[in-house]
N, C-alpha and C positions, 0 to 999 in steps of 0.2 A: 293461384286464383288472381286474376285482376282487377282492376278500381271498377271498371265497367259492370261487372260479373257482381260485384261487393255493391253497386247500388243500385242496381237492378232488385238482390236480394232484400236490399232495405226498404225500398218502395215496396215488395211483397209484405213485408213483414208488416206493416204501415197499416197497407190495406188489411189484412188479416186481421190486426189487433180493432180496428176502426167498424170493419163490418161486424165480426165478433158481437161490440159493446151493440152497437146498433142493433143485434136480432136478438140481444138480451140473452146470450146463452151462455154468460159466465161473468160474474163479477172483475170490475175492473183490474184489481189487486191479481189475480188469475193470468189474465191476460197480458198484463203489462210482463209477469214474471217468465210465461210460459214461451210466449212466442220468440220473444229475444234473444231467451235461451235456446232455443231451436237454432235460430241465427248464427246465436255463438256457436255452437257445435258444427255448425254446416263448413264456418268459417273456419273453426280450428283443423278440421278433416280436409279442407282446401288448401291448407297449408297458409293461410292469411294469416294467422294467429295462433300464439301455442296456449296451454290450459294457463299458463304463467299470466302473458298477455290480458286474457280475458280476465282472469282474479284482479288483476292492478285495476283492468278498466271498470270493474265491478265497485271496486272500494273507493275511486276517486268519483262514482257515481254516489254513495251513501254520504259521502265527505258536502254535497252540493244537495239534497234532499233530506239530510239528518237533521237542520238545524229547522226545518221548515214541519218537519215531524213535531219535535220539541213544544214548536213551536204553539201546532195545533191543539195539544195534548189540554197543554197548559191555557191557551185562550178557549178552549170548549169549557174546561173545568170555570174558569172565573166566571165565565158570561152565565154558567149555567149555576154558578153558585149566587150572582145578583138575582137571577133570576126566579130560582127557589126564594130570594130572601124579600122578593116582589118589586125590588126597583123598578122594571121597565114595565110594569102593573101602573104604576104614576104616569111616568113617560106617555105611555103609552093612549092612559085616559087625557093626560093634556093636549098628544096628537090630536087623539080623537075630538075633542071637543074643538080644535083649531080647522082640522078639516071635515067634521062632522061624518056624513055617508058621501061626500067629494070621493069617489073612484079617481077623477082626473087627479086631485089635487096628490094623493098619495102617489099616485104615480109620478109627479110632475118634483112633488118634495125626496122623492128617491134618487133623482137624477142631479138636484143640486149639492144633495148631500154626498154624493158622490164625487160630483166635480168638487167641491170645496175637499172633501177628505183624500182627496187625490192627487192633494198639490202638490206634496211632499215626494210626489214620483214612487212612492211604495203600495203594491198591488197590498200585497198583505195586511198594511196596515188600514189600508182605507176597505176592503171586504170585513176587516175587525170593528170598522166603526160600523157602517151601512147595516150590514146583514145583520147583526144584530137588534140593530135600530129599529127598523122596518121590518121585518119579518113576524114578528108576533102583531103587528097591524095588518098585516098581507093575512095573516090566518085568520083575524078576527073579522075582517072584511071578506073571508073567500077568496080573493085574490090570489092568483098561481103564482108559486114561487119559484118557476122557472122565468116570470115575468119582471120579477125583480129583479135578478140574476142580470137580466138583458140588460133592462135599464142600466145596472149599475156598470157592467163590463163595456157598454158602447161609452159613456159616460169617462170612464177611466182613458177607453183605448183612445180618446182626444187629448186628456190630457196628459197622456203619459209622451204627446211629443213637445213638451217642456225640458229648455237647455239641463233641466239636471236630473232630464231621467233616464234610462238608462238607453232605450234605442237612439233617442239623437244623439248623445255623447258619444256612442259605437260609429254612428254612421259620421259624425263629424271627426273621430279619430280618423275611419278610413280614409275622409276626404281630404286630411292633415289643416284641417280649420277651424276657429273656435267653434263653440255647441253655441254661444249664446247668437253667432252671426249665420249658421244654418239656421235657428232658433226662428231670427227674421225674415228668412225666406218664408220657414212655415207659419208663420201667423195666422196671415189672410185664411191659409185652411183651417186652422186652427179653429177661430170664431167661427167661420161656416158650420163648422165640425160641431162647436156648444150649441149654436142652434137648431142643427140639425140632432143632436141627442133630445134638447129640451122636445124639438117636435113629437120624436121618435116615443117621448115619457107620455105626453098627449096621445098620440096615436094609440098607445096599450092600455091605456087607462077607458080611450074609448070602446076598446077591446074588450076590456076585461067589464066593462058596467055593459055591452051586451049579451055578453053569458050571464049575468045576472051575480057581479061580487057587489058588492057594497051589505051597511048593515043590514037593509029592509032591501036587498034583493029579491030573487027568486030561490038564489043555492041559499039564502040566511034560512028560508023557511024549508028546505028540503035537508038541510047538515044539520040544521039546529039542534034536531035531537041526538044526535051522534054525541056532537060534542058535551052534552047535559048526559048523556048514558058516560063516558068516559070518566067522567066524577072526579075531578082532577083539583077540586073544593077543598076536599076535605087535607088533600096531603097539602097543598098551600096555605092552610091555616096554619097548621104544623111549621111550616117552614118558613113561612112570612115573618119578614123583620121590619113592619110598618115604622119604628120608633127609628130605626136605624137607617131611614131612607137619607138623610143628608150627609152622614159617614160612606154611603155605598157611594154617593152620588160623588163624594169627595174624592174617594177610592178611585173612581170607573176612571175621571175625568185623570189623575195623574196618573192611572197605568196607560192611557192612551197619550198626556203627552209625554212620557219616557219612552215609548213608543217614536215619537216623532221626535224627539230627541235624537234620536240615532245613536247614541253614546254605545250602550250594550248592545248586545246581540240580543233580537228581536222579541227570543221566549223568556228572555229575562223579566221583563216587567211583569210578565202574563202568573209568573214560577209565586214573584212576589205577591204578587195583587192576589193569588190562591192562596198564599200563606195568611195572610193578614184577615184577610178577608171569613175565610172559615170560622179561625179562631174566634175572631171578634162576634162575626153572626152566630154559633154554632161553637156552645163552650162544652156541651155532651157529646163525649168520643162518640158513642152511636149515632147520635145526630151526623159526626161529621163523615164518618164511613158510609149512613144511607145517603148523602148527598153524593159523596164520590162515587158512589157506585152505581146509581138512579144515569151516572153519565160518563163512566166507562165504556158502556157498550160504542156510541157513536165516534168514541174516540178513538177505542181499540181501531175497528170496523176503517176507519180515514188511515190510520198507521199504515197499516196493511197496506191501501192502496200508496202510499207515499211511496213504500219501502219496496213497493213492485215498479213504481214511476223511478226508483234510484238504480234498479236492475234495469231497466229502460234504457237510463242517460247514458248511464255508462258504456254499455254493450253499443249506443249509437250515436252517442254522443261525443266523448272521451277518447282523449287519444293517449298511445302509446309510445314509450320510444326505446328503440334497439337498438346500443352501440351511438347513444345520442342521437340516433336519426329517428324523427315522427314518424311512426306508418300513419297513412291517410285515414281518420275515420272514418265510420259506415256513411256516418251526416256530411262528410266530403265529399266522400265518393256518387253521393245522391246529387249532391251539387254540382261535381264534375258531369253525371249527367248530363243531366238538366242543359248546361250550357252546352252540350256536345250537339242536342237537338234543337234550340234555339235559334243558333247564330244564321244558320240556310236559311232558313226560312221568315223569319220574324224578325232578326236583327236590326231592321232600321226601322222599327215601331218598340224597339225594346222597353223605353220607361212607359208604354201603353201593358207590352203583353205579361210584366213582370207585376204591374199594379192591378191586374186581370187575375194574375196566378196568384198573388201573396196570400189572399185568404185560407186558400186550399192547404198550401205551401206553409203555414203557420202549424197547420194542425202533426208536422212532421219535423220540422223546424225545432231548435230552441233559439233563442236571442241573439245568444254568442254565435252558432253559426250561420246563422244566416245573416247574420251583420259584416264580420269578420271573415265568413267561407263564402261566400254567394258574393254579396255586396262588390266585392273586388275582379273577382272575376266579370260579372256585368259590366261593370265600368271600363274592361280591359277588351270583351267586345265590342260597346257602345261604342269605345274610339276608335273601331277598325269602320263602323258605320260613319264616323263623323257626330257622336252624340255627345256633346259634353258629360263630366262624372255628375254635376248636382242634380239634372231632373233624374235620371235615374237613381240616385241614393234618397231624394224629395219620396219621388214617386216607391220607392221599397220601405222607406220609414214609414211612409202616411198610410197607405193601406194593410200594409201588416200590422201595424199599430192598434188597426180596429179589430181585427183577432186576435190580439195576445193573451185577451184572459177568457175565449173560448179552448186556448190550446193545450193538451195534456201534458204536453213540453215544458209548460210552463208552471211550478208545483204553486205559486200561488192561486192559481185555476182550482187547484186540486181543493184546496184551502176554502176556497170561495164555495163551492158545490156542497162541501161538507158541512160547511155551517147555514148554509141555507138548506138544506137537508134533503139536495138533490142528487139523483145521479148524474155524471157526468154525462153519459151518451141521451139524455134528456134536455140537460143543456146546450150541448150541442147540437144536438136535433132542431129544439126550440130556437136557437140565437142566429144558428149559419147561416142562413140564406139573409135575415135583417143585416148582420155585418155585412157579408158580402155586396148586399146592396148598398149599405152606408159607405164603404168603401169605393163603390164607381162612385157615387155622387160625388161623395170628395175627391174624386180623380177629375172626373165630369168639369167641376168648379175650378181646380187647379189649372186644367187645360186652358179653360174660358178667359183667366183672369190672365193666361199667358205664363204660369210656372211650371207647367209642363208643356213640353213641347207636345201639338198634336201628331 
């Protein structure tokens, strides 16, 4: 079987798992496991791969999705044990009373909170600040929380082209130049980019107050009784630790910045802040068993898709080697494509039609290859065109950057969905086309200002 043959395969497989989530006819965890596997079998029967092969690429996929697993398990449990113990009950009424029934303003405070908890270049740990934050004001105002989701991933995908995060460091590796002097290149997009997010927070907020969110909307008086029938009073009474709000509050604020810390590995602080936290709120074993288990289910339920997204990576991600030699992965082989049909036709527009594609191309993509697989190759046609390597590495950082955490690729996506308590093919449905168009414009601009060549 050949690389042609193996990424033609993998774009099926792409589209099958992608239309799949889209018609809703099988949970993601399902889908991510199912189809790949198909893959792999096609592939071992083709002689690509032996059963050996595909087991290594299997377990070097759980090895890059296990820790993010962990991860989630432990940050659903804390958030949701402050939460039983009423912390963001406070929080929350202080929002409130700062933006009152402001729809705009809650949307507009989503997007900064974002960009500020984003500095740090980690998807993960800034979806552990936001969504938790904001989310229980998104229900209590009505507000969709695939609307959140947007705000916050357009908001990230700016600024995660910051010298220390990880796509500009890739692409400034390929280009063999500091991150921090690619860094200056991207600026100018950059700021375009926070303004145009801040716009984008404005824009959904005007959205969403005219479906009728806010507190004295129109859904206020049409959900109101729902939420008054679900009766959710009385076990809050129960579990509320009113007296104990500045221990939780002490709590929340240094599990988030050990967090930023970087020092451990990520579920670390999340493993502690559940330990301490329990004990202290919740000194009756029963108490603390009905609280782990009131939040089991969302947790199990995220596992699942994690450990189907690590069957994913693997199978298409990961590569293998016989007798020290790489065989080409699936997500090469798609790359190899890719540039097979490119170069005739489109090659001297390439950092236009590469910054056209990336959105799409993200949702198939993970980081590494497409920084590392893709990025090189581009570069190595653009000079048979005459196109320098940096608008085309400019132009594949900047606009894939604004999909990275709509893409399934990417397990912090996964992380984000789950605790905002959406589905993925939801978010996606909801965010693509906004990225997508956030992304010409920041091409758009790029162009204008002369960083990309038209």
């Amino acid at each position: 079987m050949n690389q042609v043959t193996v990424g033609i395969l993998g774009f099926l497989t792409i589209i099958a798992i992608v239309v799949t989530l889209f018609k809703s006819k099988t949970l993601p965890s399902i889908a991510f496991i199912l189809f790949p596997s198909i893959l792999a079998l096609i592939l071992v029967f083709g002689g690509y791969y032996t059963f050996k092969d595909v087991a290594s690429l299997i377990k070097d996929g759980f090895k890059s999705t296990g820790p993010t697993a962990a991860l989630f398990v432990f940050s659903v449990l804390f958030f949701g044990i402050m939460t039983d113990a009423g912390l963001f009950d406070v929080i929350i009424g202080k929002l409130m009373k700062l933006v009152g029934d402001n729809v705009i303003g809650v949307t507009v405070m989503t997007a900064i909170i974002a960009i500020i908890g984003h500095l740090d270049g980690g998807g993960a740990s800034t979806f552990l600040i936001v969504v938790p934050a904001m989310l229980p004001v998104y229900k209590k105002m009505h507000m969709r929380k695939t609307s959140l989701l947007r705000i916050a991933v357009l908001a990230m995908g700016v600024l995660n082209l910051m010298p220390w995060a990880g796509p500009t460091m890739r692409a400034a590796s390929v280009l063999g130049m500091e991150a921090g002097q690619l860094w200056n290149k991207l600026l100018p997009i950059q700021v375009f980019g926070i303004v145009l997010a801040l716009a984008h927070a404005v824009l959904t907020g005007i959205q969403e107050k005219a479906r009728g969110a806010g507190l004295n909307g129109k859904l206020a008086q049409t959900e109101e009784a729902v939420e008054v029938e679900a009766g959710q009073e009385g076990q809050l009474g129960e579990l509320a630790r009113p007296k104990l709000f500045f221990f939780n509050m002490i709590l929340t604020i240094a599990v988030i910045a050990m967090l930023i810390w970087d020092v451990f590995p990520s579920y670390v602080p999340f493993m502690l802040g559940v330990g301490i936290s329990i004990l202290v709120n919740y000194t009756d074993i029963k108490l603390q068993k009905k609280v782990l288990n009131s939040h089991a289910v969302p947790a199990l339920m995220m596992c699942t898709t994690l450990m189907g997204a690590a069957l994913l990576m693997g199978i298409l991600v990961k590569t293998v080697k016989v007798d020290d030699v790489a065989i080409p992965s699936v997500v090469s082989c798609m790359s190899a494509l890719i540039t097979m049909v490119l170069p005739a036709a489109l090659g001297a527009h390439l950092p236009l039609v590469i910054g056209i594609l990336s959105v799409p191309l993200a949702l198939a993509f993970d980081t590494d290859s497409y920084f590392y697989g893709m990025l090189p190759v581009m570069i190595s046609i653009g000079e048979g065109f005459g196109i320098p390597a940096l608008p085309i590495a400019i132009s594949m950082a900047v606009c894939r950057n604004c999909a990275t955490f709509i893409s399934p690729m990417v397990p912090a996506t996964l992380l984000g969905v789950g605790l905002a308590e959406v589905d993925i093919k939801d978010h996606i449905r909801s965010s693509f086309f906004y990225v997508w168009g956030f992304s010409f414009l920041c091409m758009i601009f790029a162009i204008l200002v002369g960083i990309i060549p038209a």
